[in-house]
N, C-alpha and C positions, 0 to 999 in steps of 0.2 A: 398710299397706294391702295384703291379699292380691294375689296377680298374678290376671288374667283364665285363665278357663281355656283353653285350647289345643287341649287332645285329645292333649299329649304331655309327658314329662318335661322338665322347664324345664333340666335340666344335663345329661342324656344324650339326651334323645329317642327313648325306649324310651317306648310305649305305657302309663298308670297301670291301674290292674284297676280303678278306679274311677272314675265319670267327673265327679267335684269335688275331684281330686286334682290336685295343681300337678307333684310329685316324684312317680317309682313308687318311690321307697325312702326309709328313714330315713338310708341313705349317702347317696344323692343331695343330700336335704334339706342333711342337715352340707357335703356337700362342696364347693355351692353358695355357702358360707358363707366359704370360705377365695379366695385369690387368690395368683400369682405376682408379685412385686417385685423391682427388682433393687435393691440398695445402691448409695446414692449417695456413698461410701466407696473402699469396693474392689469394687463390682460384681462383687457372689457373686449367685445367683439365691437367693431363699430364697420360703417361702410365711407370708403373715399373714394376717387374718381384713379382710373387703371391710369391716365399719362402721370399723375403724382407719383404713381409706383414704382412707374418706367424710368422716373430721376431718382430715385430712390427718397422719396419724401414720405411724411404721413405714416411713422414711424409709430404715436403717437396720437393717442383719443383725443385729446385737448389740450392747450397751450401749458393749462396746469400741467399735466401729467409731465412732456418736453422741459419744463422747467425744473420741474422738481429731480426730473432725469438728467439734467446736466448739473445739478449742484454737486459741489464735492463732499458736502456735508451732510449724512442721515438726519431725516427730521428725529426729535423726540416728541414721545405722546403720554400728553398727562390728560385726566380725568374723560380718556376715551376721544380726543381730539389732535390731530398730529399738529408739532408745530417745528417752521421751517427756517432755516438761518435766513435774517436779510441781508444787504451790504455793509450794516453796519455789524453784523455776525448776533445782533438778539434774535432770538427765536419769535416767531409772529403764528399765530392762525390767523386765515385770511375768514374763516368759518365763525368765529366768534368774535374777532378782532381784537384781538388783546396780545399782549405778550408773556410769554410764557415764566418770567420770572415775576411779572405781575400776578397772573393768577396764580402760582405756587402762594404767595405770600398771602395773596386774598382769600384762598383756600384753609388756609390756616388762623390767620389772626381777623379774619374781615376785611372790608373794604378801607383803601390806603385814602388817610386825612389828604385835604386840601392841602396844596403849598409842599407833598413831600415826594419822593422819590424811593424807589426800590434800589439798590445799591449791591455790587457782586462784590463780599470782602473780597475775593483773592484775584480779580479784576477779568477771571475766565467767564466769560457769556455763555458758554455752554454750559458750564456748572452752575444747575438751577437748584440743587437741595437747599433745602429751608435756613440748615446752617449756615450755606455761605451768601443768607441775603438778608439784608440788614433797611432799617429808613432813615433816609437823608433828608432836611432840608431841600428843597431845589437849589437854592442859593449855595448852601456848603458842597452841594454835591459837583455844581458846576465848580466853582473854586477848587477842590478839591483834586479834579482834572484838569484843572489847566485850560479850560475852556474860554475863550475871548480873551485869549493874554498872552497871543502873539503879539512880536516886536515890530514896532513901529517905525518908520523910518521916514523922511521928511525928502520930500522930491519938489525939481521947479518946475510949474506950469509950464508945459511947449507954445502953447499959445501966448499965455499973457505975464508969462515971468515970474509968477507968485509963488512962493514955498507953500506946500498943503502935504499934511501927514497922510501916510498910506502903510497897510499891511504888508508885511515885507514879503509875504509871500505872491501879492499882487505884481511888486513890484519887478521881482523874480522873472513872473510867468512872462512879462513885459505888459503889461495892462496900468491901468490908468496914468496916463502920461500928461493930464489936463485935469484942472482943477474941477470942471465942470462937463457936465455933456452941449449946454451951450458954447462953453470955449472951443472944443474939438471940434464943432460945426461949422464955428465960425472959421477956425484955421485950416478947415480942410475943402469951405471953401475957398479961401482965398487960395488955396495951390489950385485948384480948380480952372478958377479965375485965370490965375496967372500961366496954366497951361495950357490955355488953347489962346492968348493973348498976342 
């Protein structure tokens, strides 16, 4: 709904040259448009557009900030760098790129040999002191967790009949039900085929 007229610019209140003008400028118009917020983060001032407000959006300076504001978990900050839980719950700077139980160790003993792995004895990812991290092999470190040593379990081809081994937890979700992605092709044309036939 336009605004009533006034007799003056609705955002500076300079006189319009017209007298069914709301704005004397195309600035004004746009600049009427925007607003000051502050983040509810780190309280930076920044500027967003007034309909974001009116949904209530734009809560938030930058995606970082919204992110790190929905995590459940407080970053921790070592050597003046914050670092933030991922999915997999290790600590990351996105600022330096590292992980934070890696530079705790590299802080201390140097940079980690080729071929090893940083390792949490007491298997807490948030608990980065120096005590509880130790170096692994990559090989015994995977071993060690049980990584790649889920059960196997042997399914028949829908297409062509053949037994072919699959992860049981593929087989679970209902996913590969054909030996190949060629097989599934082919047998999904033939129902294809055979329903408009």
């Amino acid at each position: 709904m336009p605004r009533p007229y006034i007799g003056l610019c609705a955002h500076c209140g300079v006189s319009p040259r017209r007298a069914d003008q709301t704005y004397c400028s195309r600035a004004c118009w746009s600049a009427s448009r925007w607003t000051d917020r502050i983040c509810q983060y780190c309280g930076r001032a920044f500027r967003t557009r007034c309909i974001y407000v009116e949904r209530g959006q734009m809560k938030y300076c930058s995606t970082d900030c919204g992110h790190a504001a929905s995590r459940r978990r407080e970053p921790q900050f070592f050597d003046g760098h914050a670092y933030y839980p991922n999915a997999r719950g290790h600590y990351w700077s996105n600022v330096i790129g590292k992980f934070l139980h890696r530079a705790v160790w590299e802080e201390a003993n140097g940079p980690i040999p080729e071929g090893y792995v940083v390792h949490h004895v007491d298997h807490d990812k948030a608990n980065n002191l120096l005590d509880n991290l130790t170096l692994m092999l990559w090989g015994e470190h995977s071993s060690y967790h049980g990584f790649g040593s889920e059960s196997k379990v042997y399914i028949i081809c829908r297409g062509c009949g053949v037994s072919v081994e699959r992860r049981q937890s593929e087989v679970r979700r209902g996913q590969d039900k054909f030996c190949t992605r060629a097989c599934s092709n082919s047998r999904r044309g033939k129902e294809a085929r055979a329903k408009y036939a």
